[in-house]
C-alpha positions, 0 to 999 in steps of 0.5 A: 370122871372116874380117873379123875376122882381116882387121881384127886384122891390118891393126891389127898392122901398123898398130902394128908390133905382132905379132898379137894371140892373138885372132887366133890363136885365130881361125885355129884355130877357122877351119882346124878348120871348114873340115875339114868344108867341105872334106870336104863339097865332096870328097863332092859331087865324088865323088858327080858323077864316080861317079855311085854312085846 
C-alpha cells in the first residue's frame, strides 16, 4: 500500500495534478490497520514493563 501511495504521489506532483482518490482510499484503508498494529505493539510494551505473568 505504501508503494503504491508513494507512486501515486510522486505522479501527482509530476503532473501538477492533485492526488488521485485512489490514494485516498489507500490512506484510509492504511490508518485503519494500523490501529491494531498499534494496539499490538502497546500490549507487548505493557506485557514487559508489568511483567503481569
Amino acid at each position: 500500500m505504501q508503494i503504491e501511495m508513494r507512486d501515486l504521489a510522486r505522479k501527482a506532483a509530476e503532473q501538477n495534478r492533485e492526488l488521485p482518490l485512489r490514494y485516498s482510499a489507500l490512506f484510509h484503508r492504511w490508518f485503519l490497520f494500523g490501529i491494531p498494529g498499534f494496539g499490538s505493539v502497546m500490549a507487548i510494551l505493557w506485557l514487559m514493563i508489568a511483567k503481569p505473568f
